[in-house]
C-alpha positions as CSV (number, residue, x, y, z in Angstrom):
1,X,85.1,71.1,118.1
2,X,87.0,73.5,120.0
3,X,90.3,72.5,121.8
4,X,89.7,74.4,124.7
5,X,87.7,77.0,126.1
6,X,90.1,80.2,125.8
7,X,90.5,82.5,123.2
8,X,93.5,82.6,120.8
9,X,92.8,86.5,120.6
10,X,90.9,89.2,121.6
11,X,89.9,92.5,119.5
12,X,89.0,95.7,120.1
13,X,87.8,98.9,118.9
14,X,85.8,101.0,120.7
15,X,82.5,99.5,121.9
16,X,83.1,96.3,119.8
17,X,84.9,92.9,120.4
18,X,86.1,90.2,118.3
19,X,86.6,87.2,119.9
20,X,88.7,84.8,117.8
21,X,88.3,80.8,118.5
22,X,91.0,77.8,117.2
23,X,88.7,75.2,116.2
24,X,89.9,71.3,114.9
25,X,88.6,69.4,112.6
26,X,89.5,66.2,110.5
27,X,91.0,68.8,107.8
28,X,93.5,70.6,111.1
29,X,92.8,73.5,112.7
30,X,90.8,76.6,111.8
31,X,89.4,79.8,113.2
32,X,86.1,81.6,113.9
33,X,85.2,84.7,115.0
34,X,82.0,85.9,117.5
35,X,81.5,89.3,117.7
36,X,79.9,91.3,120.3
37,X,79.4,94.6,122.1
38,X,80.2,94.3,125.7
39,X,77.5,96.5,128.2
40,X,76.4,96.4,131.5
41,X,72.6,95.4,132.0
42,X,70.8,97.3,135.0
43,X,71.9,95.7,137.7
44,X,75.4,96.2,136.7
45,X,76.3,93.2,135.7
46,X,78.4,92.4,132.7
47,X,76.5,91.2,129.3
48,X,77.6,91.0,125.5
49,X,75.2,92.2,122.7
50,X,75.1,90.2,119.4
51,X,73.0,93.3,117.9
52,X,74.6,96.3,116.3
53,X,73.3,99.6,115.2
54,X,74.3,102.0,112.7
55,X,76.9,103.4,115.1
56,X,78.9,100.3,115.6
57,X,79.5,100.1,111.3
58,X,82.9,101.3,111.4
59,X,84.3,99.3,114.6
60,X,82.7,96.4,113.1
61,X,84.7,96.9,110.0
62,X,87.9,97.7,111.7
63,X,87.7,95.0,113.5
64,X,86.6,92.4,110.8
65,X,89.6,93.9,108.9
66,X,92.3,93.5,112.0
67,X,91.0,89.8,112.3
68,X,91.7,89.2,108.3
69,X,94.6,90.5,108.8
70,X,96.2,89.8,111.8
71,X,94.5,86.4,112.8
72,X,96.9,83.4,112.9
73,X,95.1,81.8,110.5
74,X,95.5,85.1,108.0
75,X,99.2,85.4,109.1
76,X,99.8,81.4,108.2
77,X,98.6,82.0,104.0
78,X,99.7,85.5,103.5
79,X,102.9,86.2,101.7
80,X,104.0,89.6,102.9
C-alpha cells in the first residue's frame, strides 16, 4: 500500500515517462514503476498511454535502465 499519493521520481526520455512509486509492506519499503506515454486526446486535454509502438523501444529501455540504476531502491544495494 502506498504511503502517499506523490511520486518519489519522475523519468524522462523523449515521449516516454517513468513514474516511480515507494510502496510499504510488512517486509519495509519497496518501489514500482508505471510507465506511460503522455499525449493530448482531441479535445486537448492531457492523457497517458499504457501502449507503446515500435518507436518508443529505445526510450523505453533508456528509461527502464535510468530507473535500475538511479532508483533509490537501486542506489540503497549497489556497491559503486
Amino acid at each position: 500500500m502506498a504511503t502517499n499519493n506523490k511520486p518519489t521520481h519522475t523519468l524522462r526520455c523523449g515521449n516516454i515517462k517513468a513514474t516511480i512509486w515507494q510502496n510499504v509492506s510488512e517486509n519495509g519499503p519497496f518501489f514500482a514503476t508505471t510507465l506511460s506515454r503522455p499525449f493530448k486526446d482531441q479535445s486537448g486535454a492531457r492523457r497517458n498511454g499504457t501502449s507503446f509502438g515500435l518507436n518508443d523501444l529505445e526510450a523505453l529501455v533508456t528509461v527502464g535502465q535510468w530507473e535500475a540504476f538511479g532508483s533509490p531502491e537501486a542506489s540503497r544495494l549497489s556497491k559503486w
